[in-house]
N, C-alpha and C positions, 0 to 999 in steps of 0.2 A: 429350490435354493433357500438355504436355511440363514441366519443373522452370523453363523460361524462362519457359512460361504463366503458371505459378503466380507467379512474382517479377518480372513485367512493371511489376506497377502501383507496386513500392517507388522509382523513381526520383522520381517527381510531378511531372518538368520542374524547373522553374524554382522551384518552393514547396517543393522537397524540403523544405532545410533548417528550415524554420518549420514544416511540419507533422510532420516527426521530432522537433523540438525539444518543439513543444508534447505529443506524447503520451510523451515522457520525463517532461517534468514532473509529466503529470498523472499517472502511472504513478507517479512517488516521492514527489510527496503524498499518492498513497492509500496507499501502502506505507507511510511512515514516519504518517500518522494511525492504519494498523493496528496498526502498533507500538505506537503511542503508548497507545493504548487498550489494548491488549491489556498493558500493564507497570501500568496507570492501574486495569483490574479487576485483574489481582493483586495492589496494592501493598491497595486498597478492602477484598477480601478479606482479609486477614491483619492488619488493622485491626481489623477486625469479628470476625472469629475470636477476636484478643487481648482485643478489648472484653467479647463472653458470656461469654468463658471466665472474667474475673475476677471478671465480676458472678452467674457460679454458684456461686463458692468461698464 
């Protein structure tokens, strides 16, 4: 198996463009929902952090 083998099947014909297209996007909705969530529990956490803290004092 040669490096041609391996990268045969990225052209797809004629649907390249539409199925590159689409696993880009769906790639940077998961990414940027990763993000999203991941800014969404830290901000969660330091809310709740600030909240116990004042109602220990």
């Amino acid at each position: 198996m040669t490096w041609v083998d391996v990268f045969d099947f990225l052209p797809f014909g004629k649907y390249a463009f539409y199925i590159w297209f689409s696993y880009l996007t769906a790639f940077g909705v998961v990414g940027f929902l990763f993000i999203r969530t991941t800014f969404i529990h830290k901000t969660i956490q330091k809310q709740l952090r600030n909240k116990y803290l004042r109602e220990a004092k």
